[in-house]
C-alpha positions as CSV (number, residue, x, y, z in Angstrom):
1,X,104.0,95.3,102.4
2,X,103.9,99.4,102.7
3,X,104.3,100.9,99.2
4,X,104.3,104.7,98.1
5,X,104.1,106.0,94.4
6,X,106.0,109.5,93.8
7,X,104.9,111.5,90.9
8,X,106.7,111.9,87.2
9,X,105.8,115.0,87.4
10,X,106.2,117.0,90.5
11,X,107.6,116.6,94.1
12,X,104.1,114.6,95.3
13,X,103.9,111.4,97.0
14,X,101.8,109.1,98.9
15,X,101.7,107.9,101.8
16,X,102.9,104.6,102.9
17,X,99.7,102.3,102.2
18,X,98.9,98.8,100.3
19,X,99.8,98.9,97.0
20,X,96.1,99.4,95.8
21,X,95.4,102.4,97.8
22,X,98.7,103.7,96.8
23,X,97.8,103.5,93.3
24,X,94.2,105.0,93.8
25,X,95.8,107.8,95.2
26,X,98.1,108.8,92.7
27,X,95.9,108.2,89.7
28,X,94.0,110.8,91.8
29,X,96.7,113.6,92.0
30,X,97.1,112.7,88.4
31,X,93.6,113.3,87.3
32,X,93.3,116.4,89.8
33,X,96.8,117.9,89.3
34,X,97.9,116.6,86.1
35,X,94.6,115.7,83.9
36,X,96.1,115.4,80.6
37,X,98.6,112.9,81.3
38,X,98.4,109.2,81.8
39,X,99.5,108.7,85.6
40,X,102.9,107.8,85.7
41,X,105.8,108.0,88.5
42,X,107.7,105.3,90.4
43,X,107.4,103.4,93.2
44,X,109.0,102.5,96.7
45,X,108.6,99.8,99.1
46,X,109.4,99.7,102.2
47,X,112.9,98.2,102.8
48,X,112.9,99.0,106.7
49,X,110.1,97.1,107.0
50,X,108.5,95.4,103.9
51,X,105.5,93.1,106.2
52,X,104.5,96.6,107.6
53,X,100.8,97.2,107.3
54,X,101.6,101.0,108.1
55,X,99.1,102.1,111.3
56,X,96.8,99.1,110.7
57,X,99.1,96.4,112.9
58,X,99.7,99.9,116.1
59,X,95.6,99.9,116.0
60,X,94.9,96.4,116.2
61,X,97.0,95.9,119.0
62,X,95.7,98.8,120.7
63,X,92.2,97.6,120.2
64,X,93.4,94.4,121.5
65,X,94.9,95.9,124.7
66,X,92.0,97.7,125.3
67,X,89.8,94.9,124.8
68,X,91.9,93.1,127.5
69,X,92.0,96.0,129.8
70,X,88.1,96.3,129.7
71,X,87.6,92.7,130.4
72,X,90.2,92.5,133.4
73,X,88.2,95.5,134.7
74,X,84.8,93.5,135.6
C-alpha cells in the first residue's frame, strides 16, 4: 500500500511511499521544522490504488523489459 502523512502543523506532506518511510519522513520535518513538538499529523492511503508500491512496480518492469530487450538482441 502507498501511504502519505500530512503535518498538524503546516501545509507539508509526504510523498506517497510505504508506511515506514512515510513516517521517517515526517518525524523528520517534525524535528527539522517543528523541534519542540512530538510529530503529529494524519495519514492517507491510497484509495485509487491501495496495492500501489508507488514507482517501485514502473521500474521493475522497465528493468524487466530491458532485460528482455538486451537478451533478444544477441
Amino acid at each position: 500500500m502507498a501511504y502519505r502523512y500530512r503535518c498538524g502543523e503546516c501545509g507539508f506532506s509526504t510523498r506517497w511511499t510505504t508506511e515506514s518511510e512515510a513516517e521517517d519522513l515526517s518525524v523528520a520535518h517534525y524535528a527539522d521544522r517543528h523541534p519542540r513538538l512530538v510529530p503529529g499529523g494524519s495519514v492517507e492511503i491510497n484509495r485509487k490504488n491501495p496495492e500501489s508500491a508507488g514507482c517501485l512496480t514502473l521500474l521493475g518492469i522497465a528493468l524487466l523489459l530491458l532485460l528482455i530487450i538486451a537478451s533478444c538482441g544477441r
